[in-house]
N, C-alpha and C positions, 0 to 999 in steps of 0.2 A: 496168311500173315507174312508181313515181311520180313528178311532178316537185314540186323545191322551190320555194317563193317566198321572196325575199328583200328585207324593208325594210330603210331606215332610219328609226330612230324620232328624231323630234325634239322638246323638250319647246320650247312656247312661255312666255315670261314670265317676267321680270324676278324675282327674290327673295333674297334677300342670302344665305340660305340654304344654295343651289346653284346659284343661278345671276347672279351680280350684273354688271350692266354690260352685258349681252349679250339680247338678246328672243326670239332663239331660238339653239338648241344642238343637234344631234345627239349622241343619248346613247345609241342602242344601234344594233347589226346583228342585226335577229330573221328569220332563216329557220321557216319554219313548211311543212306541207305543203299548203294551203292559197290561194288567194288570199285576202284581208282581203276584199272585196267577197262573199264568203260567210260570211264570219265574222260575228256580227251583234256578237258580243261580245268583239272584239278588244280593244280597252281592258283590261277586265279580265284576260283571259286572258294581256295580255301581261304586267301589274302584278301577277301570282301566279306569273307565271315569273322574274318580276326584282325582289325584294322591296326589292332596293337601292337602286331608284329612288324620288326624294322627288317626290311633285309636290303642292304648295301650293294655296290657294284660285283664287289668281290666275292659275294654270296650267295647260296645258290638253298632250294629245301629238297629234302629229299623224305618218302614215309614210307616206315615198316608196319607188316603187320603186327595190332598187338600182341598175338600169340607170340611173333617171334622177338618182344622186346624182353631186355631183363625186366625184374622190379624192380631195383634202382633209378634207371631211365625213366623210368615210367614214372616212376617220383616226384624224378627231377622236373617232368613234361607239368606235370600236375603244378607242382608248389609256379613254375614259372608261369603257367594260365592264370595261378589266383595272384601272382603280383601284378599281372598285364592290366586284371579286372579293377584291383585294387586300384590304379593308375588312372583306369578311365575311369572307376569310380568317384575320384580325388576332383577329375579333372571338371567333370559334370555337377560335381558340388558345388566348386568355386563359379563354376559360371549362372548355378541357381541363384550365388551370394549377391550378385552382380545385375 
């Protein structure tokens, strides 16, 4: 049986975009089977699984293990995945309209 890994991904940097006011933010909970330390190309691979997420010039992500995040954060990671879904959700409706 495999075991799962689980981050939190957090986006550094400021941008009015998506993220103003705040320098860093946790924006996802990515489980993968994997530890990231074997992964060489976790970046990408996490930005091809989550196309919702914006990161700018000035922006960079970085991910903790879950163990080591608060509950807060991890909250926060959550409620911002179910607005990104929402979002694509919105987005794929209007285009079924159409």
């Amino acid at each position: 049986m495999s075991r799962d890994y689980t981050y939190v991904i957090y986006r550094h940097g400021s941008n009015a975009f998506n993220q103003s006011m705040t320098n860093v933010m946790p924006i996802a909970v990515w489980t993968i089977p994997r530890p990231l330390s074997r992964i060489e190309d976790w970046y990408e691979r996490f930005m091809k699984e989550h196309p919702s997420v914006n990161i700018y010039n000035n922006q960079y992500l970085t991910a903790k293990p879950f163990s080591r995040v608060s509950k807060a954060d991890v909250q926060l990671a959550q409620e911002e995945m179910e607005m990104a879904q929402k979002f694509i959700d919105s987005l794929s409706y209007k285009n079924e309209e159409n």
